[in-house]
Short mmCIF file of the C-alpha atoms (twelve columns), coordinates in Angstrom:
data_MODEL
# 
_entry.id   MODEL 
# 
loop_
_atom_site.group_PDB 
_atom_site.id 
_atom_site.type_symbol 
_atom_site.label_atom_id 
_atom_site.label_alt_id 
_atom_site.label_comp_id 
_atom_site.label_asym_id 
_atom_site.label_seq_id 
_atom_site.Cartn_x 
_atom_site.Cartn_y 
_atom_site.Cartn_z 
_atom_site.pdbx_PDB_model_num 
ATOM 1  C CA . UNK A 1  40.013  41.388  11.126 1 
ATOM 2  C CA . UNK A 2  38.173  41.596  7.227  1 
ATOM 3  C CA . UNK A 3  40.448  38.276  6.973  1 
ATOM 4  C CA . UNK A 4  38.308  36.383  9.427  1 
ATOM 5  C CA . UNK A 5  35.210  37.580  8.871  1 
ATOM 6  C CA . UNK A 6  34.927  36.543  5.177  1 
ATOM 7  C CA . UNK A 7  36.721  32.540  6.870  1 
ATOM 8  C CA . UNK A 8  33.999  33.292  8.964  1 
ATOM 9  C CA . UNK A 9  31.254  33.801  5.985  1 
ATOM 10 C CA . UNK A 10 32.828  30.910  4.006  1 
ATOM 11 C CA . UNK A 11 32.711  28.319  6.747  1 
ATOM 12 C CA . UNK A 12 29.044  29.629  7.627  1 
ATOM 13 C CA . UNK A 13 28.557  29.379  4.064  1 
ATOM 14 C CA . UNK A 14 30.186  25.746  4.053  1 
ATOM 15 C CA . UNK A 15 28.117  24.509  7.018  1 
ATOM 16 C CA . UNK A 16 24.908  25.832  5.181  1 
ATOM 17 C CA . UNK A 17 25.711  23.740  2.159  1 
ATOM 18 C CA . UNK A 18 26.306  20.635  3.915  1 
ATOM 19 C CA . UNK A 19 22.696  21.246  6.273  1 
ATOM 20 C CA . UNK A 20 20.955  22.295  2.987  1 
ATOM 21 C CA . UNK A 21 22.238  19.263  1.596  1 
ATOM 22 C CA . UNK A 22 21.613  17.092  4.554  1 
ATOM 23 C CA . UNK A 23 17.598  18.522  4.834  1 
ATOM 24 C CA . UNK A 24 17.277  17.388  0.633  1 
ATOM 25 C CA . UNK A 25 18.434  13.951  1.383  1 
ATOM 26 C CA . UNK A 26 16.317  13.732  4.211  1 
ATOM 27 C CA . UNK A 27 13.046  14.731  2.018  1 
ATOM 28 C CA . UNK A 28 14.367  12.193  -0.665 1 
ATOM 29 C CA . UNK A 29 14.248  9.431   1.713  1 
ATOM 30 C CA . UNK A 30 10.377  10.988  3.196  1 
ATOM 31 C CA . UNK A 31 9.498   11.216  -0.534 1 
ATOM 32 C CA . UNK A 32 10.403  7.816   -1.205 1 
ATOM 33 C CA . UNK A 33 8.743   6.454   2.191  1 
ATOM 34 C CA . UNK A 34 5.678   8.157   1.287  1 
ATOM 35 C CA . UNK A 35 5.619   7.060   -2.102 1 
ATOM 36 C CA . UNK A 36 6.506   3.426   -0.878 1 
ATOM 37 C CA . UNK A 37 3.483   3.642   1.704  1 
ATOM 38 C CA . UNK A 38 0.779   4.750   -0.963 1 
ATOM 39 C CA . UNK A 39 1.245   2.095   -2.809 1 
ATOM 40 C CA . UNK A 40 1.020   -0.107  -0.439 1 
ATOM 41 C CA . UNK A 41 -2.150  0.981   0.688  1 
ATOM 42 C CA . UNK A 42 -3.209  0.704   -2.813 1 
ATOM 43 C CA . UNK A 43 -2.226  -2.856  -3.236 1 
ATOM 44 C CA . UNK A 44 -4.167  -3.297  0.395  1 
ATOM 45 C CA . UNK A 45 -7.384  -1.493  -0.953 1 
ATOM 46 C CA . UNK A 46 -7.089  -4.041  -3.972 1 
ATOM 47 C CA . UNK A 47 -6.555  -6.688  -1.980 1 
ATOM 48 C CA . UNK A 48 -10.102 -6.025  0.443  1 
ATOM 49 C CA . UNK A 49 -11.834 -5.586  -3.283 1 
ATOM 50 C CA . UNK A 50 -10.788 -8.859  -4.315 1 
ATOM 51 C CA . UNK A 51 -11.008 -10.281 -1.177 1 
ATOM 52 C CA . UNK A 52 -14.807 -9.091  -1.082 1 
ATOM 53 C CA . UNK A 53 -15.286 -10.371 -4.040 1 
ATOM 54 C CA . UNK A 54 -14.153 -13.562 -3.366 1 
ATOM 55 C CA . UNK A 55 -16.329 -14.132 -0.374 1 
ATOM 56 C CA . UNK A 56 -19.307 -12.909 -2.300 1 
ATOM 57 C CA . UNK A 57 -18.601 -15.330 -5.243 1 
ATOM 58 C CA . UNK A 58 -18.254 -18.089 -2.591 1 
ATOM 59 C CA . UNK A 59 -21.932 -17.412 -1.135 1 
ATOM 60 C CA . UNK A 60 -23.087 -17.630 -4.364 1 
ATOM 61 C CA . UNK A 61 -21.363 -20.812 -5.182 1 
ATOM 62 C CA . UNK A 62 -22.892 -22.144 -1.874 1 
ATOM 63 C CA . UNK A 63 -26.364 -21.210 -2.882 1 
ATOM 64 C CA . UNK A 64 -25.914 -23.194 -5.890 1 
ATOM 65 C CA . UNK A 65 -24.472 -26.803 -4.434 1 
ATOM 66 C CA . UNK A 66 -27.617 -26.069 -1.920 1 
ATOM 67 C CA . UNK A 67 -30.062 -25.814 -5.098 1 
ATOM 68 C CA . UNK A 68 -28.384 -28.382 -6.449 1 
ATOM 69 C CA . UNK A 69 -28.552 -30.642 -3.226 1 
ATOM 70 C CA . UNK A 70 -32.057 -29.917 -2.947 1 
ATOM 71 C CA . UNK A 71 -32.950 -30.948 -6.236 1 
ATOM 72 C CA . UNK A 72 -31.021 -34.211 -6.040 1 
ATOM 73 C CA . UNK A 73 -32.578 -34.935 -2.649 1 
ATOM 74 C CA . UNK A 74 -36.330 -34.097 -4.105 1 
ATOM 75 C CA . UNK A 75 -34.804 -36.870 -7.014 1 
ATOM 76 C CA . UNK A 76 -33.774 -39.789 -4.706 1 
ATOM 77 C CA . UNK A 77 -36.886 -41.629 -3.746 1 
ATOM 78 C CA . UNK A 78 -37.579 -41.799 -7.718 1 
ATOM 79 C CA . UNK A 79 -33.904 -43.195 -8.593 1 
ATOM 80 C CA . UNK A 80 -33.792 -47.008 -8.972 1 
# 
């Protein structure tokens, strides 16, 4: 009867390894998941900062070919 108690214990002990084993991979892979995701939401935030900046650069831009428009319209009745 001791006999197959301690089989008992060792495959117990056995299956515990294996699940303890199991549950680490499994927060590996979350780990890496998680890790994977931040950065992509980094690279996202980034990308609305530059994207932002962009767009105000362009309104800028388009205030200056309006200037610019202006002042060679205000020019054309004294051009040749």
């Amino acid at each position: 009867m001791v006999i197959t108690r301690i089989k008992d214990v060792t495959g117990v002990a056995k299956v515990c390894e294996c699940i303890d084993k199991d549950i680490e991979e499994k927060n590996n892979r979350i780990n890496r998941r998680t890790w994977e995701s931040k950065r992509l939401e980094d690279r996202m935030d980034n990308m609305c900062k530059r994207i932002a900046f962009l767009e105000e650069a362009n309104i800028k831009k388009e205030g200056c070919i309006n200037y610019l428009e202006g002042i060679v319209e205000s020019m054309s009745n004294k051009l040749c």
